[in-house]
ZADO-1210 file (C-alpha; in nm, 4 decimals, padded with zeros to 6 digits):
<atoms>
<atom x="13.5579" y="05.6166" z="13.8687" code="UNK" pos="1"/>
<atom x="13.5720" y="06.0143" z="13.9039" code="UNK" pos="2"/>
<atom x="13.7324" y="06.0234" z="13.5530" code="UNK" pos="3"/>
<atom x="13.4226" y="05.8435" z="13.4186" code="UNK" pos="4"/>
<atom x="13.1895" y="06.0761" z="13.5754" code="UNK" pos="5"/>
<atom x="13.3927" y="06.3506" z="13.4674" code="UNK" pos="6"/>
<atom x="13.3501" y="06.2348" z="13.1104" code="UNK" pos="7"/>
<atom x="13.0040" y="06.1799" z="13.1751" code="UNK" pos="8"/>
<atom x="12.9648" y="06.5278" z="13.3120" code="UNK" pos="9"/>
<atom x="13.1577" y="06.6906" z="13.0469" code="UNK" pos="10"/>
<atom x="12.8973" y="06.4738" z="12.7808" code="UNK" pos="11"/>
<atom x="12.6075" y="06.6396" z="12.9618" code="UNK" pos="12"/>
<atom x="12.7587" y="06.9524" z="12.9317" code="UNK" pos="13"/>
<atom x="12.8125" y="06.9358" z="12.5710" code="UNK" pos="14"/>
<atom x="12.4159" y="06.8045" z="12.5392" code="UNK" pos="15"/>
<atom x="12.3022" y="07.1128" z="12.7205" code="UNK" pos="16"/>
<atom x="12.4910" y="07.3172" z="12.5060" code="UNK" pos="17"/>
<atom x="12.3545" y="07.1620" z="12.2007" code="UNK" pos="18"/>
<atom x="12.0148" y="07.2025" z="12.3629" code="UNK" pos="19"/>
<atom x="12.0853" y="07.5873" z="12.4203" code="UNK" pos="20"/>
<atom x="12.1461" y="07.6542" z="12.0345" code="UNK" pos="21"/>
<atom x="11.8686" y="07.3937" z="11.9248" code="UNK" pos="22"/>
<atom x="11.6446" y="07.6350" z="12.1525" code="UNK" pos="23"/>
<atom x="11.7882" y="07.9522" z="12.0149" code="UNK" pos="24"/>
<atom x="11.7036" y="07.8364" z="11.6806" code="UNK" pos="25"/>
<atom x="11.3700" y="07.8131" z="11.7476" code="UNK" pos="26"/>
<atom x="11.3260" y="08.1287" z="11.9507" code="UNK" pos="27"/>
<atom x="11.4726" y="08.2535" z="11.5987" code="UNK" pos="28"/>
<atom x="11.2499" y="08.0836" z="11.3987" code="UNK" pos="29"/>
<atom x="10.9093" y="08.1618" z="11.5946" code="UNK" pos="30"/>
<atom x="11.0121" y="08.5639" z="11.6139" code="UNK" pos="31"/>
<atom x="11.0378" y="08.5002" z="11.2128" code="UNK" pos="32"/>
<atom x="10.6666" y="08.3287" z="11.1991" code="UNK" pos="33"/>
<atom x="10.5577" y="08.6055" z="11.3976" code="UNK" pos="34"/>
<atom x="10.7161" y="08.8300" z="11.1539" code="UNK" pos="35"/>
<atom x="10.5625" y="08.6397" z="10.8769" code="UNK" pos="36"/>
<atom x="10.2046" y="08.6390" z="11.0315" code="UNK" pos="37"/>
<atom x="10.2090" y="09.0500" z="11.0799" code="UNK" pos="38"/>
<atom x="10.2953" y="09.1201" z="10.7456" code="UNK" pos="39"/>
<atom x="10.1184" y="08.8543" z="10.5037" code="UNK" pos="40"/>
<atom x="10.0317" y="09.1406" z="10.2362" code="UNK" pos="41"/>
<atom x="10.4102" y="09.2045" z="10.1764" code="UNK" pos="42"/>
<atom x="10.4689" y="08.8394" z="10.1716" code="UNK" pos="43"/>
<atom x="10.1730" y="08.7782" z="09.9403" code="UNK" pos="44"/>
<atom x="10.2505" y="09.0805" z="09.6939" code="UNK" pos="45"/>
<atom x="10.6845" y="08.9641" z="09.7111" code="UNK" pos="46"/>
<atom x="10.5171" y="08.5796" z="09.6151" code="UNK" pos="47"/>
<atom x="10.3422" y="08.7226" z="09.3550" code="UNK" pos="48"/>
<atom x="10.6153" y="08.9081" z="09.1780" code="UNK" pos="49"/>
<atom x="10.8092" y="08.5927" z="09.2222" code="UNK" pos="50"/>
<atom x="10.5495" y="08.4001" z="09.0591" code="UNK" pos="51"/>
<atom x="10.5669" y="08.6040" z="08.7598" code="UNK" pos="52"/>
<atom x="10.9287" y="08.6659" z="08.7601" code="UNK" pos="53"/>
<atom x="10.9426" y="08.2803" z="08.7324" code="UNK" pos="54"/>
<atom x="10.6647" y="08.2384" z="08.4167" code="UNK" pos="55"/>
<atom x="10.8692" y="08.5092" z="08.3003" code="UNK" pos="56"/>
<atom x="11.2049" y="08.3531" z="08.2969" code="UNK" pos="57"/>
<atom x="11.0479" y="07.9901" z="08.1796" code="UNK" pos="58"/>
<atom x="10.8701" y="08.1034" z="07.9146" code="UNK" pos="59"/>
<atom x="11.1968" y="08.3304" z="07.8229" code="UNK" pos="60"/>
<atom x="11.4765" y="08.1188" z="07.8579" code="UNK" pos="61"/>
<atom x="11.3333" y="07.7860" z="07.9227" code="UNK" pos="62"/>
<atom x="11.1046" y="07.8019" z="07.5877" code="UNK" pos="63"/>
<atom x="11.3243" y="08.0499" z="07.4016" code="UNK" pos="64"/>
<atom x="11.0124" y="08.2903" z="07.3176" code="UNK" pos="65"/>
<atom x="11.0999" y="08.6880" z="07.2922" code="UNK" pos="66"/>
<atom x="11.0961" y="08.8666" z="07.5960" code="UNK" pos="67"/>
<atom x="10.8986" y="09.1403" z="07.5175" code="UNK" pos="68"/>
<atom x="10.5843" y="08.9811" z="07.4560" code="UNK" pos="69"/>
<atom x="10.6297" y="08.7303" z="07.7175" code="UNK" pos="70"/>
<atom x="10.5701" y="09.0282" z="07.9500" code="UNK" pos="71"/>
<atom x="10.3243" y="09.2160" z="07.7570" code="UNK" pos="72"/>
<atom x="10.0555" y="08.9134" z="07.7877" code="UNK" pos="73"/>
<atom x="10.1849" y="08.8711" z="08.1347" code="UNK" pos="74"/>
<atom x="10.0481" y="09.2718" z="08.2059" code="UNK" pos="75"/>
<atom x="09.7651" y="09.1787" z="08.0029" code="UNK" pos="76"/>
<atom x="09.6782" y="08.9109" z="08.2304" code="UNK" pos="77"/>
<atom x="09.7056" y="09.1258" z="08.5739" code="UNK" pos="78"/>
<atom x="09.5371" y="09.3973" z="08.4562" code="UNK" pos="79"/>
<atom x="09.2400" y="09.1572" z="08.3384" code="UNK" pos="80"/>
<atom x="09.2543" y="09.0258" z="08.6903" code="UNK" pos="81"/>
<atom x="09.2383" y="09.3438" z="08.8221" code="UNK" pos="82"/>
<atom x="08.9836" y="09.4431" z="08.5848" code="UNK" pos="83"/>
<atom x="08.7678" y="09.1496" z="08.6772" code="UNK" pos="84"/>
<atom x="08.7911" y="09.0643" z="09.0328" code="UNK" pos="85"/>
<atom x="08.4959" y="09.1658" z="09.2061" code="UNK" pos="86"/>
<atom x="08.2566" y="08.9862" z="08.9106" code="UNK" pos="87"/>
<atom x="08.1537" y="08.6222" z="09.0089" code="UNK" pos="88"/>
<atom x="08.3777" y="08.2893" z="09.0484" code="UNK" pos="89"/>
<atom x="08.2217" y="08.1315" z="08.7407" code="UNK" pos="90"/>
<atom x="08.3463" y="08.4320" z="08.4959" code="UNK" pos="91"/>
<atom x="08.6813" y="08.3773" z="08.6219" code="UNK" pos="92"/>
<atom x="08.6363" y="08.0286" z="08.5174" code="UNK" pos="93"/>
<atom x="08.4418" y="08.0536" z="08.0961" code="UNK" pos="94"/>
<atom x="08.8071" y="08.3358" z="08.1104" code="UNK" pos="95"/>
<atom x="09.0473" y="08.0516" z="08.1657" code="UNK" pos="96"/>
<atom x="08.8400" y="07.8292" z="07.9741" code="UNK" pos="97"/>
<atom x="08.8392" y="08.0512" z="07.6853" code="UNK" pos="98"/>
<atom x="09.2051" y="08.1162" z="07.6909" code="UNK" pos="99"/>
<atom x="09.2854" y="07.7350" z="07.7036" code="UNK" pos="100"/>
<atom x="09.0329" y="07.6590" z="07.4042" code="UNK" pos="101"/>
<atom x="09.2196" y="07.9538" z="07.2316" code="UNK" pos="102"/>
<atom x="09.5777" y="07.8053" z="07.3276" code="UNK" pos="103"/>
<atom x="09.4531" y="07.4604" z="07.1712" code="UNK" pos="104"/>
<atom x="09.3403" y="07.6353" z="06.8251" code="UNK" pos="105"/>
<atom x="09.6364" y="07.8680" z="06.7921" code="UNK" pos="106"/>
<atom x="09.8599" y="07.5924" z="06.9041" code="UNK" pos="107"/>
<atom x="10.0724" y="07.7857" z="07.1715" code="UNK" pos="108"/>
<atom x="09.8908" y="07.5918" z="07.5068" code="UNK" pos="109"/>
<atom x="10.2369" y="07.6201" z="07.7272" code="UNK" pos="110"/>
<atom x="10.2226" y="07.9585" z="07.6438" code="UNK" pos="111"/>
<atom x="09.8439" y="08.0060" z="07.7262" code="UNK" pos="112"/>
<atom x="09.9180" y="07.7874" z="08.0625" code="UNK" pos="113"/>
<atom x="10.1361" y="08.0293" z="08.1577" code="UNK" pos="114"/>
<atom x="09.9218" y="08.3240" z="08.1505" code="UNK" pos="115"/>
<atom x="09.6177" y="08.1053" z="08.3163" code="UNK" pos="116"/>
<atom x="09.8842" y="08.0665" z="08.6180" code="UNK" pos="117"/>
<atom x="09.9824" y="08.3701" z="08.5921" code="UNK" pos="118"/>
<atom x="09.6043" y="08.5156" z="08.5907" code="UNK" pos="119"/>
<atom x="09.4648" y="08.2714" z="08.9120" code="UNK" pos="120"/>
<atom x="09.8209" y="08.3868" z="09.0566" code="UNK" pos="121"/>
<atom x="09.6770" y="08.7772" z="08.9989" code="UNK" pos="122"/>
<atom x="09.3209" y="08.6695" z="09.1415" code="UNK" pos="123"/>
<atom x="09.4537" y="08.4798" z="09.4572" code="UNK" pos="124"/>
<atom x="09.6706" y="08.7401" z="09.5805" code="UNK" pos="125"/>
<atom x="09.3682" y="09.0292" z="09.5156" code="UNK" pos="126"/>
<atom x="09.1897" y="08.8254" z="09.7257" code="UNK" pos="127"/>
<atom x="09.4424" y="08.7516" z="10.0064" code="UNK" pos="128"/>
<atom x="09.4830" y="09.1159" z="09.9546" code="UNK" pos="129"/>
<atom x="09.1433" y="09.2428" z="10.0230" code="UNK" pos="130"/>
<atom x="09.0664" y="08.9838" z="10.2955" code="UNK" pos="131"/>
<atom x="09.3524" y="09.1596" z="10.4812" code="UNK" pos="132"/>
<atom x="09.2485" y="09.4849" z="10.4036" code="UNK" pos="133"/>
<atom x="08.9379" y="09.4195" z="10.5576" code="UNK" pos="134"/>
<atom x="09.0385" y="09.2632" z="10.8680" code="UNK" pos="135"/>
<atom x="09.2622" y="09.6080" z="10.9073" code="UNK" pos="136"/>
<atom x="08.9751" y="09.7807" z="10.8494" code="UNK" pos="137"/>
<atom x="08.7367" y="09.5997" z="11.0997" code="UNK" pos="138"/>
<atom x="08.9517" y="09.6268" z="11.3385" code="UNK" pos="139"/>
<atom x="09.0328" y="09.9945" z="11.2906" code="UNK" pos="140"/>
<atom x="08.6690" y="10.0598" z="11.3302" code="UNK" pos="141"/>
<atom x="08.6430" y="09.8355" z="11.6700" code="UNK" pos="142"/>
<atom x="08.8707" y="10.1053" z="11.7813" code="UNK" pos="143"/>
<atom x="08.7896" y="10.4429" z="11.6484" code="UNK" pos="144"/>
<atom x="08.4266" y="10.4172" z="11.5725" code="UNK" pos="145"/>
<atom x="08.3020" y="10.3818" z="11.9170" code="UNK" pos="146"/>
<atom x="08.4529" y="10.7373" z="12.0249" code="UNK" pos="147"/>
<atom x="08.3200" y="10.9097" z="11.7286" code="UNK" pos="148"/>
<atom x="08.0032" y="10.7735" z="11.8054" code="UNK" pos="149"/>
<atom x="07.9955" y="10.9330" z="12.1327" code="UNK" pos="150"/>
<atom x="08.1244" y="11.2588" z="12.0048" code="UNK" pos="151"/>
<atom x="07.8247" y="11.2196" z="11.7699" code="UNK" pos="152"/>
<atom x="07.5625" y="11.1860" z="12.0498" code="UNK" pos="153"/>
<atom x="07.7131" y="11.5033" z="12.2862" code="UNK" pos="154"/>
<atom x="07.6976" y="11.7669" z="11.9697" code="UNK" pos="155"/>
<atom x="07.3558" y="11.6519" z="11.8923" code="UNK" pos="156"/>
<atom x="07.2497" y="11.6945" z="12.2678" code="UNK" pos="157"/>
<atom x="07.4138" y="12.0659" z="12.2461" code="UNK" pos="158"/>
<atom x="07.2049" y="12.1556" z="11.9700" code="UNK" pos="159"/>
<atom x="06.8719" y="12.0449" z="12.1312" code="UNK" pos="160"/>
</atoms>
């Protein structure tokens, strides 16, 4: 009988253990989320050169076309983004549309897909982008402004 509860103690034992890690693992992985949550620019801007990188590569050695111009329409594509993303949605749309239409015509629509994913790729992350940059900057103000706005007030008092 006390070897069976010895067993069973030394089972529990190994359980707990198990338990331990499983829980250190997730300690691990919520520090990471945390991590993640903090920084979602750097996250968004490393996704977005990975994005490319891959449309890159695909066109490249999955389709066999030349690098160099794989990667010249691929600038041309982010800097049309970048050229065009504070006009309205429905631009961004008669753009992709156009450069479909023009992939059908010319024949080359993998080609074309890839700089349509490559341009809402551009877009999406400008937006992420600028959404975070605001929040930083809202909350910034929340905190400076409201000294400065005293400061304000007391030299205006002085003058009078």
């Amino acid at each position: 009988m006390k070897e069976n509860i010895a067993k069973i103690i030394d089972s529990l034992k190994g359980f707990w253990n198990k338990i331990k890690e499983q829980l250190k693992k997730i300690d691990i992985l919520n520090k990471l989320v945390a991590i993640m949550r903090a920084n979602r620019l750097v996250l968004s801007i490393i996704f977005f050169c990975a994005v490319i990188l891959t449309l890159i590569l695909i066109a490249t050695l999955g389709w066999g076309e030349f690098v160099v111009p794989v990667c010249v329409l691929m600038i041309l594509e982010v800097t049309m983004s970048v050229l065009l993303h504070r006009t309205e949605i429905w631009i961004h749309g008669v753009l992709l549309l156009l450069h479909i239409i023009v992939g059908f015509i010319i024949g080359r629509v993998p080609m074309t897909l890839l700089c349509v994913i490559a341009y809402v790729t551009t877009t999406l992350t400008q937006q992420l982008a600028l959404k975070r940059a605001v929040e930083n900057a809202n909350v910034e103000t929340e905190t400076v402004a409201e000294p400065v706005k005293e400061e304000k007030k007391s030299s205006s008092k002085k003058k009078k």
